[in-house]
C-alpha positions in Angstrom: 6.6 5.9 12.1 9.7 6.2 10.0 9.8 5.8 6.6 12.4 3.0 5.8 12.9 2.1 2.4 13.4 -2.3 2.3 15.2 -4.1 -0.6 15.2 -8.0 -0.7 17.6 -7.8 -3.4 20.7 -9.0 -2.0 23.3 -7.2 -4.9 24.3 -4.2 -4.6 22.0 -1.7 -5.4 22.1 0.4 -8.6 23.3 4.3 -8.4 19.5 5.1 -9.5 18.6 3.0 -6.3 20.9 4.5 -4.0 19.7 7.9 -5.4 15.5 6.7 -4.2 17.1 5.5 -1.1 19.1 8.5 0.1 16.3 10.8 -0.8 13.5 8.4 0.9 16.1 8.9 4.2 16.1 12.7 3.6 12.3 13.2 3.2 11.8 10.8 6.1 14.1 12.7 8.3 12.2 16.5 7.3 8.8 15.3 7.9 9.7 13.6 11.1 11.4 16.2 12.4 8.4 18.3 11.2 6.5 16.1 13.8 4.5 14.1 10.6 4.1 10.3 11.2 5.1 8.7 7.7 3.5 5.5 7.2 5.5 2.7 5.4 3.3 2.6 2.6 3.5 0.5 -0.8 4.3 2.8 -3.3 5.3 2.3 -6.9 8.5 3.3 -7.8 9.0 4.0 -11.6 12.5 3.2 -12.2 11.8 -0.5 -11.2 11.8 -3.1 -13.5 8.2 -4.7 -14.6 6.9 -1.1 -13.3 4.2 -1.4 -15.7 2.9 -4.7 -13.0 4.1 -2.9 -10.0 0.4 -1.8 -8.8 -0.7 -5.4 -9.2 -1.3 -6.1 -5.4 -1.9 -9.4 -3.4 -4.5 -9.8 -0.5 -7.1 -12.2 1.2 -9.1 -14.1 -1.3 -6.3 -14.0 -4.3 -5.0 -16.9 -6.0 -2.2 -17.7 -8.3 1.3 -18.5 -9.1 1.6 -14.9 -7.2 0.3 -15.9 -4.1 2.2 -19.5 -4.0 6.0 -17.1 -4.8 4.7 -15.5 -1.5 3.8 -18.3 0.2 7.1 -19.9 -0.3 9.1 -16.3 1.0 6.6 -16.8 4.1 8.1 -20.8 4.7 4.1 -21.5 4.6 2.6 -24.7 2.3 2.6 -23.1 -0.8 -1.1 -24.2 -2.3 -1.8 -20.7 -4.2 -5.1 -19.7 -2.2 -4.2 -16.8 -0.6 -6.4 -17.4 2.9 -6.0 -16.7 6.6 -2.6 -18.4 7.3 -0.9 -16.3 4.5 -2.7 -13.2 5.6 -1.3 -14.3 9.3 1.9 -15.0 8.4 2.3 -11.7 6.5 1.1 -9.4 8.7 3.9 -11.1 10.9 6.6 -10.7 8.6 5.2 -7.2 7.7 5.6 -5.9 11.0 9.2 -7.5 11.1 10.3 -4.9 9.0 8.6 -2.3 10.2 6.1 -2.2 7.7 2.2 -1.3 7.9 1.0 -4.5 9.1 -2.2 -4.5 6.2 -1.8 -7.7 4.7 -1.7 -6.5 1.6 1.5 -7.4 -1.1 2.1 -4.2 -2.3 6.0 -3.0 -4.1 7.7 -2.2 -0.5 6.6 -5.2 0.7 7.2 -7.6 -2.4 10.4 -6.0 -2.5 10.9 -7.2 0.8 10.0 -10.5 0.1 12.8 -10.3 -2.3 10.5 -10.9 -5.3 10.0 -9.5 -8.7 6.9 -7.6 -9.9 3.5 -9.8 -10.6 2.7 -10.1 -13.9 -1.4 -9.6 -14.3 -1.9 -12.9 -15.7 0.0 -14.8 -12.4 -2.8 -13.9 -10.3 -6.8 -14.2 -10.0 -8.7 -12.0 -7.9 -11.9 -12.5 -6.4 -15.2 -11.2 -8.8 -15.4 -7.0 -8.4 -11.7 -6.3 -7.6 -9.0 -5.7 -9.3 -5.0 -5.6 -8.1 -4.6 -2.3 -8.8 -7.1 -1.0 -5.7 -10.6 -2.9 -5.8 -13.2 -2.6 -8.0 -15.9 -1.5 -5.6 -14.8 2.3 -5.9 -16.5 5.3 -7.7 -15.3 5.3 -11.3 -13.6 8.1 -12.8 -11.3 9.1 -10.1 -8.5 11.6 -10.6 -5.2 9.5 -11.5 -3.6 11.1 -8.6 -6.1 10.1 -6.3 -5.5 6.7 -7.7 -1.7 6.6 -7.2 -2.1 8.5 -3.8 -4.4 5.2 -2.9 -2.2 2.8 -4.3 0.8 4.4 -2.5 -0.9 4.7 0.9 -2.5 1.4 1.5 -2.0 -0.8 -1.7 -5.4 0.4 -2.5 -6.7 -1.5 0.4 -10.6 0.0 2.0 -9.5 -2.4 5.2 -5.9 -1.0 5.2 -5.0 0.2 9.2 -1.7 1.4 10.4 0.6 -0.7 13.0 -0.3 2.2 15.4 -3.6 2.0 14.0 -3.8 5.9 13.9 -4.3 6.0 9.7 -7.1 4.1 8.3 -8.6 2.9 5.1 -8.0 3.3 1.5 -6.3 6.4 1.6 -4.7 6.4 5.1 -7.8 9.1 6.8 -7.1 10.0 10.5 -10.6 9.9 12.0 -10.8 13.4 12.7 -10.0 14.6 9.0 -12.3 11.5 8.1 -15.2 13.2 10.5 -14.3 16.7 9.0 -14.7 16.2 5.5 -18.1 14.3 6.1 -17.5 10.7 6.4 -19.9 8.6 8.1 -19.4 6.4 11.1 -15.9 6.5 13.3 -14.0 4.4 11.5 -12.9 5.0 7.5 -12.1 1.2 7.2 -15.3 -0.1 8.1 -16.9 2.2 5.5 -17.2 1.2 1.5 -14.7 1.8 -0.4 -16.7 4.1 -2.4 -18.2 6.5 0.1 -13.9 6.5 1.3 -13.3 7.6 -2.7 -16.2 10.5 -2.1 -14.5 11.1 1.4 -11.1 11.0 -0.3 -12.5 13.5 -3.3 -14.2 15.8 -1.2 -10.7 16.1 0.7 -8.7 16.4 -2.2 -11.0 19.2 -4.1 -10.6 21.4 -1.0 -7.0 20.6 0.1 -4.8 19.3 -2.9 -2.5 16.7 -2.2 -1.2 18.5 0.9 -2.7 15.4 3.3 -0.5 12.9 1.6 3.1 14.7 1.7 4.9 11.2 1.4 2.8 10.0 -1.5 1.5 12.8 -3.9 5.1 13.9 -4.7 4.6 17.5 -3.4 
């Protein structure tokens, strides 16, 4: 997939914007013609404003002033519970734009939706999560593990791709997933902390190097 940056901003974009936008292009354009798939992930970007809420994240089970702003971009009754017609109707508009069809409100796709950054207080999430990538993990992970999470799925364990070829938290293909020891076939059917073990094991042997588009190497 291509990597296609999405703005709902309708002004004209800053320089500093233009400047994330034509390098997005020009990484996008390398890898793929390097043969890499680049999924259209939700990464932070720093030079945003609010970027100190950008990796609060919306999914099934949320609720909140944040989920009812999204709700009303999606033209759905606007009731703040965020349940299986919002998770419908954004995987539909998600894959509208070309994104990775996860349900999950991460930057690229607020952005999409045209909205600003959630504030941590305009949403509640369900006991033993957090927005930031789920509270069901192993503690204590290296921050870059934690951004490379955040960036690939929204730090989503259920994440799948549109062409459902990357999977889970941190975007495994099930042969690396099989390689480095995880168990069953599928990485987002497995908890999200044996996929942070999975994930460590990976990154301890390989660096960043299996996440080009979001480790910043």
């Amino acid at each position: 997939m291509r990597y296609t940056p999405v703005s709902g901003r309708a002004s004209e974009p800053s320089p500093r914007r233009w400047r994330t936008v034509v390098l997005s292009v020009v990484v996008g354009a390398l890898l793929g013609g390097a043969g890499v798939e680049v999924a259209l992930a939700d990464e932070p970007v720093g030079g945003e404003a609010g970027a100190a809420h950008a990796t609060v994240t919306l999914r099934k089970g949320d609720r909140g002033p944040a989920v009812k702003s999204v709700q009303r971009r999606l033209r759905i009754p606007a009731d703040g519970a965020f349940g299986s017609q919002t998770d419908r109707a954004l995987r539909r508009f998600q894959r509208r734009k070309g994104l990775v069809a996860d349900g999950v409100v991460g930057p690229i796709t607020r952005r999409a939706l045209g909205l600003r950054p959630f504030s941590r207080d305009s949403v509640v999430h369900p006991p033993g999560r957090t927005g930031g990538g789920g509270g069901g993990g192993v503690p204590n992970l290296p921050p870059v593990l934690v951004r490379i999470a955040e960036c690939e799925s929204g730090g989503n364990p259920r994440a799948v791709s549109a062409d459902g070829r990357y999977r889970g938290k941190y975007q495994f293909t099930r042969s690396t997933w099989k390689e480095y020891g995880g168990r069953g076939d599928d990485p987002a059917e497995a908890s999200e902390a044996h996929q942070d073990r999975v994930a460590l094991r990976l990154y301890r042997a390989r660096g960043t190097a299996p996440w080009p588009a979001c480790s910043g190497s």
